[in-house]
N, CA and C atoms of all chains as a GROMACS GRO file, in nm:
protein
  582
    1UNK      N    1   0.241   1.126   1.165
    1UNK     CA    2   0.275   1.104   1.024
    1UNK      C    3   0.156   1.045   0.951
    2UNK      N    4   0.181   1.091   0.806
    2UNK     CA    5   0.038   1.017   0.725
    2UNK      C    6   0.140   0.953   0.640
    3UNK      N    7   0.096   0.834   0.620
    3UNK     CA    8   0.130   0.731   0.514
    3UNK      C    9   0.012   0.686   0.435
    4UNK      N   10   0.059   0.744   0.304
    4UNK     CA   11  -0.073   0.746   0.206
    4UNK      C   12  -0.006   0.626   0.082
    5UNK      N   13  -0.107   0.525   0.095
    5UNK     CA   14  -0.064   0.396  -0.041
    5UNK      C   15  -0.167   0.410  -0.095
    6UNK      N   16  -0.098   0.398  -0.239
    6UNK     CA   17  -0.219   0.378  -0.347
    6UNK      C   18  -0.156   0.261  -0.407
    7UNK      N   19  -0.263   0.145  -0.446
    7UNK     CA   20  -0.223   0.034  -0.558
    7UNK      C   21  -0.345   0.100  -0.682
    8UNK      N   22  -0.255   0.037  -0.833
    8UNK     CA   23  -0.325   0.032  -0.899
    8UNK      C   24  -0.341  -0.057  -0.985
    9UNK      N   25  -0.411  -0.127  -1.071
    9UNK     CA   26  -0.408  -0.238  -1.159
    9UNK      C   27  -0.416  -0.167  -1.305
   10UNK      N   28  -0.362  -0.194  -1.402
   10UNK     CA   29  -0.349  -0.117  -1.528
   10UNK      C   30  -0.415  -0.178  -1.600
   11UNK      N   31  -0.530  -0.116  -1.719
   11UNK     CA   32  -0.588  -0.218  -1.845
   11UNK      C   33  -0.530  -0.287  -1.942
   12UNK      N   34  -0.543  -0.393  -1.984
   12UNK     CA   35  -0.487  -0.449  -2.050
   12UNK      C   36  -0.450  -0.434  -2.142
   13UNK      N   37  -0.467  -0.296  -2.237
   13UNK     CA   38  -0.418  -0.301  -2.317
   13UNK      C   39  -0.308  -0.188  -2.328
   14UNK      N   40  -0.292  -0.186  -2.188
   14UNK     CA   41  -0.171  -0.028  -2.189
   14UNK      C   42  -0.075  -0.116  -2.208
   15UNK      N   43   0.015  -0.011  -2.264
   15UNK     CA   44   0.140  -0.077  -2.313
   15UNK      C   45   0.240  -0.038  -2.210
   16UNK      N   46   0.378  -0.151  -2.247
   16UNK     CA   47   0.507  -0.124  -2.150
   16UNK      C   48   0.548   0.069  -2.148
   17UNK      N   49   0.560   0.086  -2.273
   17UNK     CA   50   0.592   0.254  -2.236
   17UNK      C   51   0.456   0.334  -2.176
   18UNK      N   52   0.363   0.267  -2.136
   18UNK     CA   53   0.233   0.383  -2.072
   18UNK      C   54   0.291   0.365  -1.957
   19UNK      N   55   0.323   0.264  -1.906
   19UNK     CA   56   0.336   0.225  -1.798
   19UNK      C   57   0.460   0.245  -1.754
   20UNK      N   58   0.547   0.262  -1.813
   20UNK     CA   59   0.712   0.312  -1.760
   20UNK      C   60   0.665   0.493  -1.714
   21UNK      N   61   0.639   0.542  -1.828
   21UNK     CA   62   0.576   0.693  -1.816
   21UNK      C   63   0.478   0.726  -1.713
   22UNK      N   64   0.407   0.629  -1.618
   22UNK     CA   65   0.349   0.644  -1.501
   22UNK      C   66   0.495   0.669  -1.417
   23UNK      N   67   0.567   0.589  -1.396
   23UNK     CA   68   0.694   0.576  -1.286
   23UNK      C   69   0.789   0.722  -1.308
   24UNK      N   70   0.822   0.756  -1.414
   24UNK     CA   71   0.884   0.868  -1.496
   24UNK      C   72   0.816   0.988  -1.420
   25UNK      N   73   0.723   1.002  -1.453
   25UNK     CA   74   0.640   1.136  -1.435
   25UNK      C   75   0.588   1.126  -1.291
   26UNK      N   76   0.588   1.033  -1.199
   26UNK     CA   77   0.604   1.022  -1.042
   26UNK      C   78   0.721   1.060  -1.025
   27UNK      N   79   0.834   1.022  -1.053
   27UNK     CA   80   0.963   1.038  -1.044
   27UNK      C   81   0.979   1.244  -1.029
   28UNK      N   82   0.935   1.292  -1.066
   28UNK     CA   83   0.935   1.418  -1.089
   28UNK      C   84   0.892   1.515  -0.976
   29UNK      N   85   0.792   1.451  -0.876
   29UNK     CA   86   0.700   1.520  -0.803
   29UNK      C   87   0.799   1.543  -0.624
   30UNK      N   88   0.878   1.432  -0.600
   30UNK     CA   89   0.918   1.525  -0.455
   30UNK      C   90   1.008   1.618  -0.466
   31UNK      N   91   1.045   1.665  -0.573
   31UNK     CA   92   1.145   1.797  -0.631
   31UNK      C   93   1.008   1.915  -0.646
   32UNK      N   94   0.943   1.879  -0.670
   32UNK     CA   95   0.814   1.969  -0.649
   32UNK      C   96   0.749   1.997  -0.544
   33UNK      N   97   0.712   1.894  -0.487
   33UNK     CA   98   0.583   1.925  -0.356
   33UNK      C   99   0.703   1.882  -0.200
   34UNK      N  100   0.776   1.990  -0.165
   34UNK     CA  101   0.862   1.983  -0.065
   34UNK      C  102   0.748   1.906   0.046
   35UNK      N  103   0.635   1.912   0.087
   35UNK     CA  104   0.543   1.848   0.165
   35UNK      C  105   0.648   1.704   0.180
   36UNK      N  106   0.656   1.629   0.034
   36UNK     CA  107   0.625   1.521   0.040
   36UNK      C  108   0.807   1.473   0.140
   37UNK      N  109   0.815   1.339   0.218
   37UNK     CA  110   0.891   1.322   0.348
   37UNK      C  111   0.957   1.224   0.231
   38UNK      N  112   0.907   1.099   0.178
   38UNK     CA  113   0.943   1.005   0.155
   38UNK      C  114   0.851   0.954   0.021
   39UNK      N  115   0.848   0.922  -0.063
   39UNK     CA  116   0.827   0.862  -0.201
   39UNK      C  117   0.894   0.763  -0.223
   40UNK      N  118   0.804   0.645  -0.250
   40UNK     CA  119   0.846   0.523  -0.290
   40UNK      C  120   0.733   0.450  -0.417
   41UNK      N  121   0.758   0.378  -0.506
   41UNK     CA  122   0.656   0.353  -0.612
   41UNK      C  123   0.761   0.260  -0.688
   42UNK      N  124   0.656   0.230  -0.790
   42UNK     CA  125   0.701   0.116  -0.883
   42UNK      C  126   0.587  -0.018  -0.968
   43UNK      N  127   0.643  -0.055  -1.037
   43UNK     CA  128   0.568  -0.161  -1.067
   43UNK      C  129   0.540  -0.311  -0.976
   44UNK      N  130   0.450  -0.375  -0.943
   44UNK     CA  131   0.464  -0.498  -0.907
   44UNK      C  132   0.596  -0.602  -0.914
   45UNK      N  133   0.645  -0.621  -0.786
   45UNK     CA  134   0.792  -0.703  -0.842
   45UNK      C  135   0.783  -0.856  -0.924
   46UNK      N  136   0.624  -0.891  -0.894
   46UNK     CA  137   0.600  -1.020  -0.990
   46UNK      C  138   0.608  -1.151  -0.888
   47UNK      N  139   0.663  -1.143  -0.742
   47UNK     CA  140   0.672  -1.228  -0.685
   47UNK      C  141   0.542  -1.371  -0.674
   48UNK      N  142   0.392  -1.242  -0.661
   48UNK     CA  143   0.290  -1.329  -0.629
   48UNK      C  144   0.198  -1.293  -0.711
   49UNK      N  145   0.113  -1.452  -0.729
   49UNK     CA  146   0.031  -1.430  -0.845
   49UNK      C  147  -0.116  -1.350  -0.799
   50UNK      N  148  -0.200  -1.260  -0.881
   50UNK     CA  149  -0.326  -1.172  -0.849
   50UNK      C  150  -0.268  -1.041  -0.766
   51UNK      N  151  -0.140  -1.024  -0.807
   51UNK     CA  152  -0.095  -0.890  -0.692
   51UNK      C  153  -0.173  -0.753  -0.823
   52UNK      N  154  -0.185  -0.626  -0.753
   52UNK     CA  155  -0.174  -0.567  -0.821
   52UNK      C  156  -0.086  -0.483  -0.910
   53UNK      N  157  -0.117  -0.393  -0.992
   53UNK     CA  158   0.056  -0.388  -1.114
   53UNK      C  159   0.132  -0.281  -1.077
   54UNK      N  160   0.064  -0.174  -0.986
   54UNK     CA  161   0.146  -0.048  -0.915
   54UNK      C  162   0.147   0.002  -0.806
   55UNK      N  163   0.237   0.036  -0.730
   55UNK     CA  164   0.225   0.108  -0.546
   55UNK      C  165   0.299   0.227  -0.586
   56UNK      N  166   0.220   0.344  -0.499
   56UNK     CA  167   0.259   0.438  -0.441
   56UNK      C  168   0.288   0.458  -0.300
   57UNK      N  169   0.362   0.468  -0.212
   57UNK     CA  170   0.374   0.488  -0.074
   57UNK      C  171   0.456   0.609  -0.030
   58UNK      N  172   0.358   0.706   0.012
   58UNK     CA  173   0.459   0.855   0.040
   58UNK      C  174   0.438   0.896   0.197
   59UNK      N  175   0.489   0.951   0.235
   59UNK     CA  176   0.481   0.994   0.383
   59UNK      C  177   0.527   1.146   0.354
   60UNK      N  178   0.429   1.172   0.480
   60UNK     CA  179   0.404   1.340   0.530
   60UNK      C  180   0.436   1.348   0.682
   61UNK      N  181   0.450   1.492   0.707
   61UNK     CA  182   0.441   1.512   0.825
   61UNK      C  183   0.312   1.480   0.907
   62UNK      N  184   0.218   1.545   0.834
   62UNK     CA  185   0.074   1.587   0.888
   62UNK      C  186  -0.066   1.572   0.786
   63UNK      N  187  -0.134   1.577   0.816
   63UNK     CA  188  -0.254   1.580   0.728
   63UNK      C  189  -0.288   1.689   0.641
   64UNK      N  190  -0.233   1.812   0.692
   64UNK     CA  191  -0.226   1.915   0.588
   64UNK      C  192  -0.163   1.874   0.493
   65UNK      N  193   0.011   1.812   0.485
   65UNK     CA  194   0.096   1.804   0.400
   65UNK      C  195   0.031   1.728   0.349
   66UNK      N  196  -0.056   1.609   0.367
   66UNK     CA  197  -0.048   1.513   0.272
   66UNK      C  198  -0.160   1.561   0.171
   67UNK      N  199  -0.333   1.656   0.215
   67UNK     CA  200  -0.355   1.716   0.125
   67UNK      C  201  -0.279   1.837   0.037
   68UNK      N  202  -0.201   1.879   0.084
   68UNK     CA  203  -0.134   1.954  -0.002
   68UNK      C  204  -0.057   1.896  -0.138
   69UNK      N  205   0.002   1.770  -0.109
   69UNK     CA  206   0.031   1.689  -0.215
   69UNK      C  207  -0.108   1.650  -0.266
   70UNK      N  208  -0.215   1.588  -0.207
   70UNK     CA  209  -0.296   1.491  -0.253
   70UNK      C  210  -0.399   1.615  -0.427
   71UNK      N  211  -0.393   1.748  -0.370
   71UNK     CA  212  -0.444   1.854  -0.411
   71UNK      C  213  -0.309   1.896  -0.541
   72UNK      N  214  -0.249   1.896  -0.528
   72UNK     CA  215  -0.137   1.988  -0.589
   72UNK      C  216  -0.151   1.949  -0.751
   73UNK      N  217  -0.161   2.077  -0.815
   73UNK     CA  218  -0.183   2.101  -0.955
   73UNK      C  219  -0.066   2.003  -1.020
   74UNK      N  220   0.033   2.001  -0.986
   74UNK     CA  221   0.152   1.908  -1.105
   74UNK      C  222   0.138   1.755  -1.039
   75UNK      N  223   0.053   1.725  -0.921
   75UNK     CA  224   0.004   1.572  -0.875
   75UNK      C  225  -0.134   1.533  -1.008
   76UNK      N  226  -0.198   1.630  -0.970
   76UNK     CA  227  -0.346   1.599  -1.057
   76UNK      C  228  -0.271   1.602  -1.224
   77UNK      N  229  -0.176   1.679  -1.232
   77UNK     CA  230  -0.184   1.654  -1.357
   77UNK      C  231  -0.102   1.515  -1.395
   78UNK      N  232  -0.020   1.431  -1.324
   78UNK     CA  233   0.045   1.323  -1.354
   78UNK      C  234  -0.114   1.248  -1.365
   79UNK      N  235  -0.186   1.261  -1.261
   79UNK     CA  236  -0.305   1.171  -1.234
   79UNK      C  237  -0.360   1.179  -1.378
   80UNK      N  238  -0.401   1.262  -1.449
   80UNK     CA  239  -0.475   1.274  -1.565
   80UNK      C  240  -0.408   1.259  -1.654
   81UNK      N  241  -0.267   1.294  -1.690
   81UNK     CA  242  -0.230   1.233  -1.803
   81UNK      C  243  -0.123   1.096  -1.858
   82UNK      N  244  -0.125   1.070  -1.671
   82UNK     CA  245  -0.046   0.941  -1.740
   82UNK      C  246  -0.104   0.789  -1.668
   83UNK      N  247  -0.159   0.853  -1.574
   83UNK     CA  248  -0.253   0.686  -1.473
   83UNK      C  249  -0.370   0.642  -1.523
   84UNK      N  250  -0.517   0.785  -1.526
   84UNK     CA  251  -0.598   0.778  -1.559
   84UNK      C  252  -0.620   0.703  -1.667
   85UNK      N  253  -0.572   0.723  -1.794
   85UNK     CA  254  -0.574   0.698  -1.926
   85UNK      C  255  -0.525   0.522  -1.899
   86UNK      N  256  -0.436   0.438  -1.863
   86UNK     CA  257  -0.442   0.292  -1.813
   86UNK      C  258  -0.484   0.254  -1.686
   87UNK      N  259  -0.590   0.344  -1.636
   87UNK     CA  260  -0.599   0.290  -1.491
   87UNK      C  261  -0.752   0.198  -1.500
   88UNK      N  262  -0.698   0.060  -1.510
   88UNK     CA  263  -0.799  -0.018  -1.450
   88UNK      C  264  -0.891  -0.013  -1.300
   89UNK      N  265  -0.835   0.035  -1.212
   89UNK     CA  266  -0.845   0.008  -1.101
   89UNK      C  267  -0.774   0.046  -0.951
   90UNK      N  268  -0.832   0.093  -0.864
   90UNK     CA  269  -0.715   0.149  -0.744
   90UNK      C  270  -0.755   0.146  -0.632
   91UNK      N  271  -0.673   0.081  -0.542
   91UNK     CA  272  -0.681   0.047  -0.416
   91UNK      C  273  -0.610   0.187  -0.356
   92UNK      N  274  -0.672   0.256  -0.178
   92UNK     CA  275  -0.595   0.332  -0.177
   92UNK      C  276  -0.643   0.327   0.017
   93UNK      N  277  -0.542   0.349   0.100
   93UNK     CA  278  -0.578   0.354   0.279
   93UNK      C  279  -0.465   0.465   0.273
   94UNK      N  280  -0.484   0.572   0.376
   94UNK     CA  281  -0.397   0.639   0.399
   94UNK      C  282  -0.423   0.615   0.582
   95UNK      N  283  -0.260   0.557   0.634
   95UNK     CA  284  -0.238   0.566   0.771
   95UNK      C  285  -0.189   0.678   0.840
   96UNK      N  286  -0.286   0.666   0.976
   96UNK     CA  287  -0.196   0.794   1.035
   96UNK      C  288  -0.124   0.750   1.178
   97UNK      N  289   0.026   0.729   1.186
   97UNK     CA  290   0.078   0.649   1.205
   97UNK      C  291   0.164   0.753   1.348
   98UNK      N  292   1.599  -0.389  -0.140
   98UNK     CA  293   1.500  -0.394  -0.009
   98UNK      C  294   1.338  -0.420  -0.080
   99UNK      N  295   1.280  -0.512  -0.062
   99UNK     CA  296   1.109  -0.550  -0.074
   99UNK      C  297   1.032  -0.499   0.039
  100UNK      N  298   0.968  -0.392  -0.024
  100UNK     CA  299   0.860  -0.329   0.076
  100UNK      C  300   0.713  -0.423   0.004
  101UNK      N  301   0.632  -0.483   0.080
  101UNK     CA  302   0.506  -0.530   0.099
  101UNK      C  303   0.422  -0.454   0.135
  102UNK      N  304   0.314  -0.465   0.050
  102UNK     CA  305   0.211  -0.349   0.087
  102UNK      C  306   0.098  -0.444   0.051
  103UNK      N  307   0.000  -0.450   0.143
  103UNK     CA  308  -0.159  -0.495   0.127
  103UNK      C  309  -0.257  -0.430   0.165
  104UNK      N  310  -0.383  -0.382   0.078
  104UNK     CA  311  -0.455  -0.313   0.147
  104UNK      C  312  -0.593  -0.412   0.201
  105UNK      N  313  -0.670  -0.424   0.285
  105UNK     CA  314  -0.818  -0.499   0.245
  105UNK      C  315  -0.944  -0.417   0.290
  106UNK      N  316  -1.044  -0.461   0.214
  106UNK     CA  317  -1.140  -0.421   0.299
  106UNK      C  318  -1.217  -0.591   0.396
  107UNK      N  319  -1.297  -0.474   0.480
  107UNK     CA  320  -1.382  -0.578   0.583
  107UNK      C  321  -1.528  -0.619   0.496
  108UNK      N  322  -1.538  -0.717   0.534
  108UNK     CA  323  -1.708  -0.785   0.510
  108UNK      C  324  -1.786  -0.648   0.630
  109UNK      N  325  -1.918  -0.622   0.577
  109UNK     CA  326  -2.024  -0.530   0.605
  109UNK      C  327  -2.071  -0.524   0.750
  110UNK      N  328  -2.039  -0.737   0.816
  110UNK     CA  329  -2.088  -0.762   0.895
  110UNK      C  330  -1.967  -0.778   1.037
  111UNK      N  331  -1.825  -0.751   0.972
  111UNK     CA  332  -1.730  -0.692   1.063
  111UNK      C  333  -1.759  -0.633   1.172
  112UNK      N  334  -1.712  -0.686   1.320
  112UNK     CA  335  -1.768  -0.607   1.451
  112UNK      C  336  -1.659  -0.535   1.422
  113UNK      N  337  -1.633  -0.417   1.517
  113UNK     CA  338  -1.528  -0.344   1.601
  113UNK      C  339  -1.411  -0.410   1.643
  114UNK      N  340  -1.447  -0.515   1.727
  114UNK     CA  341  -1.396  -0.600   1.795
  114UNK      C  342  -1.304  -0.678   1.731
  115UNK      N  343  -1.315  -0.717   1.583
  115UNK     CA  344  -1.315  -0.805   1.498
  115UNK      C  345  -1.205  -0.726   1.427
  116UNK      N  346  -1.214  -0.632   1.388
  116UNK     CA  347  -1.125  -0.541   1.321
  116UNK      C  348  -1.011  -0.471   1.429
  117UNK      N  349  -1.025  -0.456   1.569
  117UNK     CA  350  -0.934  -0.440   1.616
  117UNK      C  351  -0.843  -0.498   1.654
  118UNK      N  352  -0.885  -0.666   1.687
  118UNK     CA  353  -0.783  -0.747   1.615
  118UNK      C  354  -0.754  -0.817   1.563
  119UNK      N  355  -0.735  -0.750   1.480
  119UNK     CA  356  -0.667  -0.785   1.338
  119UNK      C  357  -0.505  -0.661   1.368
  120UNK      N  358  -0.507  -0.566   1.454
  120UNK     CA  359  -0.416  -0.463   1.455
  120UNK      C  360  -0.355  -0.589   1.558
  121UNK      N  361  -0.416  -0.557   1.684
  121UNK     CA  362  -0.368  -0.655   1.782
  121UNK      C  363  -0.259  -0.766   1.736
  122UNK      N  364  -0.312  -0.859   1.668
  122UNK     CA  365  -0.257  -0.981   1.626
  122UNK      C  366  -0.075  -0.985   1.544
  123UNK      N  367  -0.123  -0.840   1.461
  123UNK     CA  368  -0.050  -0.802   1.393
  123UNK      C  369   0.097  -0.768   1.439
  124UNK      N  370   0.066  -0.700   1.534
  124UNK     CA  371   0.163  -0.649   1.648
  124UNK      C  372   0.278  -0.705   1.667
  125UNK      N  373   0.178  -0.812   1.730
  125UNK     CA  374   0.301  -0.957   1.734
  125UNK      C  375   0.418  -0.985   1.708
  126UNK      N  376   0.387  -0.976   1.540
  126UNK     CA  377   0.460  -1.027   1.440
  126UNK      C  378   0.604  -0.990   1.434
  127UNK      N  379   0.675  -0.856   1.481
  127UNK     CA  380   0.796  -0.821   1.486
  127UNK      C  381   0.888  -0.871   1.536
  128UNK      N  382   0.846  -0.903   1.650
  128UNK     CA  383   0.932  -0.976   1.787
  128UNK      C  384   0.879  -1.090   1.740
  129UNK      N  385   0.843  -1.164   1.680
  129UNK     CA  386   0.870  -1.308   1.615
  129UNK      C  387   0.909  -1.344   1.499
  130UNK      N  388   0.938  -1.228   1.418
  130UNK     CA  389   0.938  -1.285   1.231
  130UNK      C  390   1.107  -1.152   1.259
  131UNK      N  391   1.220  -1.198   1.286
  131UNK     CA  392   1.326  -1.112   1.322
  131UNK      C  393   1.355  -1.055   1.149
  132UNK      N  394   1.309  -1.133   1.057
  132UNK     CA  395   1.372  -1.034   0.940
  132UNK      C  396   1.266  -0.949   0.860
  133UNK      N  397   1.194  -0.911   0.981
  133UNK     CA  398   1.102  -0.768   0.914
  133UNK      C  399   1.208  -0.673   0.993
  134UNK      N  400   1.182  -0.622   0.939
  134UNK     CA  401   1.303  -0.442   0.902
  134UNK      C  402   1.201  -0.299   0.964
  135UNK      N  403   1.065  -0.321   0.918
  135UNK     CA  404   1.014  -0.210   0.933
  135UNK      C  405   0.824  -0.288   0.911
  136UNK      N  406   0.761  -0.207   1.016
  136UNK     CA  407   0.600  -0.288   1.026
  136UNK      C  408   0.514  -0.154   1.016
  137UNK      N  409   0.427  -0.137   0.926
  137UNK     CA  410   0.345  -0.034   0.989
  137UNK      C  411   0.185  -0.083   0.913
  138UNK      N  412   0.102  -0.041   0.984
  138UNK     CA  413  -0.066  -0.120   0.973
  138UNK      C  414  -0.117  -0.023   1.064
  139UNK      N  415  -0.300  -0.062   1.019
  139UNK     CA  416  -0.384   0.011   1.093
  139UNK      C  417  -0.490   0.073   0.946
  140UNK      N  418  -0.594   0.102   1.083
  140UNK     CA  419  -0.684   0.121   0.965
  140UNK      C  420  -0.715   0.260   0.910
  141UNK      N  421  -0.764   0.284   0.802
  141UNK     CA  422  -0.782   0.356   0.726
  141UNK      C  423  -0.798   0.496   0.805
  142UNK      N  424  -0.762   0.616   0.815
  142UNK     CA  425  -0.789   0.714   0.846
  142UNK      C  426  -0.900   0.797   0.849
  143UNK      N  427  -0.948   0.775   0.750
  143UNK     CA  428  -1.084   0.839   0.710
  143UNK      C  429  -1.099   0.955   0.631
  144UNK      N  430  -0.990   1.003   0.566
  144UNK     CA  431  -0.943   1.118   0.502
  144UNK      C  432  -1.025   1.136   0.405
  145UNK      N  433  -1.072   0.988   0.303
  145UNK     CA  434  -1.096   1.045   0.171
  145UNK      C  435  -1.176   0.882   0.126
  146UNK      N  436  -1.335   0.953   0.060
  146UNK     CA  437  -1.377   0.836   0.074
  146UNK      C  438  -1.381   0.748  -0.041
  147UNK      N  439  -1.405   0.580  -0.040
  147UNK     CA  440  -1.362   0.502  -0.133
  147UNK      C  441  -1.263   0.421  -0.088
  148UNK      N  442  -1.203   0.463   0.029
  148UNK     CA  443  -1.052   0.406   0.088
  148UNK      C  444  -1.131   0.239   0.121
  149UNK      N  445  -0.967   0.190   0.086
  149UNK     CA  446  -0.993   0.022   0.173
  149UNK      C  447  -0.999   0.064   0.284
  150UNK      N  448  -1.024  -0.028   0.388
  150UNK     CA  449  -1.014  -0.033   0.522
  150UNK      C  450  -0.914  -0.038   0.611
  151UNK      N  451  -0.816  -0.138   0.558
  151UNK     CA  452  -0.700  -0.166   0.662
  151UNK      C  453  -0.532  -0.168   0.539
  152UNK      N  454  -0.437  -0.098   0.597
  152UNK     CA  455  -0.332  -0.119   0.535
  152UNK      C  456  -0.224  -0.203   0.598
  153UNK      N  457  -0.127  -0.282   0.546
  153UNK     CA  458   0.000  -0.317   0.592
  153UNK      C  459   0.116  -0.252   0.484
  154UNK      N  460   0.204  -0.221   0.566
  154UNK     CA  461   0.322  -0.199   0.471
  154UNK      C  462   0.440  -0.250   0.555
  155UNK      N  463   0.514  -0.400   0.501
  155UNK     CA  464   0.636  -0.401   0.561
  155UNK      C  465   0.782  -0.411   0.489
  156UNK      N  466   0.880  -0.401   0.533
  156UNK     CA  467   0.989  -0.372   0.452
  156UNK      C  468   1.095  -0.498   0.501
  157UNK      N  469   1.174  -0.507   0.374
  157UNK     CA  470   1.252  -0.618   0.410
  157UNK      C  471   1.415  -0.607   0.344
  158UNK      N  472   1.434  -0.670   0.400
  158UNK     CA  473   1.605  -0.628   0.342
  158UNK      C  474   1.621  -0.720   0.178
  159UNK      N  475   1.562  -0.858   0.168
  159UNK     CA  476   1.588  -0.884   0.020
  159UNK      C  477   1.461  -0.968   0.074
  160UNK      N  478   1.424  -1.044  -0.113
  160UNK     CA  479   1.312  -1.109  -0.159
  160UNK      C  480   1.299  -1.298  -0.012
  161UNK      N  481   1.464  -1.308  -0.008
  161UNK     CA  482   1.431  -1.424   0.107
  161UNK      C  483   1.349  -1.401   0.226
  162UNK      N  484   1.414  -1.257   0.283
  162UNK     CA  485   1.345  -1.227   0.397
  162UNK      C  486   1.189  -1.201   0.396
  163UNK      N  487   1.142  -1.160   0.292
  163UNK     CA  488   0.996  -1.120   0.253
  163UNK      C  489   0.946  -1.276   0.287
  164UNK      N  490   1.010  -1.392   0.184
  164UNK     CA  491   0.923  -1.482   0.173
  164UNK      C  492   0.924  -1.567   0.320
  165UNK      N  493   0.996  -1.537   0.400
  165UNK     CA  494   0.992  -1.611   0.550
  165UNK      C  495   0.926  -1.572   0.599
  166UNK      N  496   0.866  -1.394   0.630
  166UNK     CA  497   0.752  -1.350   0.628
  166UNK      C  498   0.593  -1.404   0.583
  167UNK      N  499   0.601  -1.414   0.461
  167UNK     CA  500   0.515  -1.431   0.408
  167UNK      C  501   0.469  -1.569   0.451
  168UNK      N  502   0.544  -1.665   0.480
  168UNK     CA  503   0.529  -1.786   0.469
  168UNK      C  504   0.522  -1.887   0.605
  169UNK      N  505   0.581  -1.721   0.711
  169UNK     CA  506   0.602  -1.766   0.833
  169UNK      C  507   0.468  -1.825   0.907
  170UNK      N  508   0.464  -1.949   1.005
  170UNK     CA  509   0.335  -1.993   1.063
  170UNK      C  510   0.263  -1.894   1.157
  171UNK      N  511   0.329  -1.835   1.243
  171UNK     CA  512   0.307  -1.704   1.285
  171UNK      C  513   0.180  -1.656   1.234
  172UNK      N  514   0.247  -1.592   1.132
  172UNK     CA  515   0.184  -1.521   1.028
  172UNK      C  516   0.063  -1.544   0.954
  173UNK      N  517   0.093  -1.692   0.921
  173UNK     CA  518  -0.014  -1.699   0.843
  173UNK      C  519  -0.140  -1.768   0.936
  174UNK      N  520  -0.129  -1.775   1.052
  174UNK     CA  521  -0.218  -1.816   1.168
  174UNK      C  522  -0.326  -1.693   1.200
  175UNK      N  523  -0.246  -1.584   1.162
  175UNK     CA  524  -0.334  -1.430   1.165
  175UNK      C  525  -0.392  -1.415   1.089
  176UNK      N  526  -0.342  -1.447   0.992
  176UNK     CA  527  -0.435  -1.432   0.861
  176UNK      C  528  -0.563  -1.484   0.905
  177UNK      N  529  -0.528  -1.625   0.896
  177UNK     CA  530  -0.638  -1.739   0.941
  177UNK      C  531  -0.714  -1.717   1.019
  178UNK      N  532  -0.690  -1.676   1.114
  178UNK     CA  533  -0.775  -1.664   1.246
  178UNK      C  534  -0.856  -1.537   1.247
  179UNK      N  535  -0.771  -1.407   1.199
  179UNK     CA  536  -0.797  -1.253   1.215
  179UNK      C  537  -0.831  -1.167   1.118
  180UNK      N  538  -0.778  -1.245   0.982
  180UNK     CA  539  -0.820  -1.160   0.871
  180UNK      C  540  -0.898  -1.201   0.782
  181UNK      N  541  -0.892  -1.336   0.761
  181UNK     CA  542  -0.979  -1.380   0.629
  181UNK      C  543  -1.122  -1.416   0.678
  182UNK      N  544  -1.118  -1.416   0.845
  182UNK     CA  545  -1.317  -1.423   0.892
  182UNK      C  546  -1.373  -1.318   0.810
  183UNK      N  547  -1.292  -1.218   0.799
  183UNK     CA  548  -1.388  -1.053   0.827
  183UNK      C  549  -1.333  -0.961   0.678
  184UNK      N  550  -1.235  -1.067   0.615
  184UNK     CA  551  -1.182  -1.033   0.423
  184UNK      C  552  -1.318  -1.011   0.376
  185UNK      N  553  -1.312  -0.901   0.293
  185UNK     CA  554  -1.403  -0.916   0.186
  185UNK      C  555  -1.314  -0.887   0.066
  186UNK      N  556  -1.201  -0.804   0.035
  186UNK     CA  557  -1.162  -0.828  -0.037
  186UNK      C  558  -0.978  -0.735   0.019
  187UNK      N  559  -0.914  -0.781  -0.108
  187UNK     CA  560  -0.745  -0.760  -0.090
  187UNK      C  561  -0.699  -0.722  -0.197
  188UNK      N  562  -0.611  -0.608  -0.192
  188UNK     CA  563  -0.548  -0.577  -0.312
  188UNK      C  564  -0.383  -0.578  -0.226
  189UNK      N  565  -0.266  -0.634  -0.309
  189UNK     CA  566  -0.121  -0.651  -0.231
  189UNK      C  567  -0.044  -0.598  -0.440
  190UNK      N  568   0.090  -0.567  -0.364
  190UNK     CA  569   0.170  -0.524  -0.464
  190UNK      C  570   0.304  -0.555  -0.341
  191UNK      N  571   0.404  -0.608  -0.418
  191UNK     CA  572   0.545  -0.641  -0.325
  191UNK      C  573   0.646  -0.511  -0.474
  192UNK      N  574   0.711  -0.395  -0.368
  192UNK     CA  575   0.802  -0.318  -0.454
  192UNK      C  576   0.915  -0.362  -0.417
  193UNK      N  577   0.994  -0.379  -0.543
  193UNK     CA  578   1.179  -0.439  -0.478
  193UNK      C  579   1.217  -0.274  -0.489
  194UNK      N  580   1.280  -0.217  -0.428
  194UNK     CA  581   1.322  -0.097  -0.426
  194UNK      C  582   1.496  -0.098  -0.414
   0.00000   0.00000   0.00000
């Protein structure tokens, strides 16, 4: 299995709806890319202070699947029109577990 | 359920040795911290470059159980001993799901 996390930190001046519309338009993609096993995401729950403001955590079968998502035309396009544009910053390890 | 996710990278001057345990140590932690739910770690795959080095992702049934985790001596003895020699840097996000 590949377990692929991405964190990201958002700029400061994105607003609450840029940032709901990141989660929204993730929300859309394992109805699309059958690859994907498991999808999980969200904003920071706020518990601890210096965390970063977003996780992605998806699981694949294999390393093909997970480039097949990592590649996939309706992935790149969430990437460009709704992360890119507030993305401060991104942490990202993909395990192969 | 609070899934925990941290990614880090290593200082430059990180042995092998040094980074393997850090998995080692990690291990541990299940069979002593009884309200982790789900453990998975290890380092970066090598898929795609830019990646941190090492991931954790653990899951918890609510925000108490996270913070006994988090807070457990166990735990934070690994840190101490295994992770913060060879930290160079950390990015964490806690998702309540």
């Amino acid at each position: 299995m590949i377990r692929h996390v991405a964190l990201f930190t958002w700029t400061d001046d994105a607003t609450d709806e840029q940032k709901a519309a990141v989660a929204t338009a993730l929300a859309t993609l394992p109805a699309a890319i059958p690859q994907i096993r498991a999808y999980t995401f969200g904003p920071d729950a706020g518990i601890n202070p210096g965390s970063h403001d977003f996780a992605v955590v998806a699981d694949f079968d294999d390393l093909d699947d997970y480039l097949a998502y990592r590649d996939d035309a309706g992935h790149q396009a969430v990437i460009a029109e709704y992360i890119k544009p507030i993305l401060a910053s991104r942490a990202a390890v993909q395990l192969s577990l």
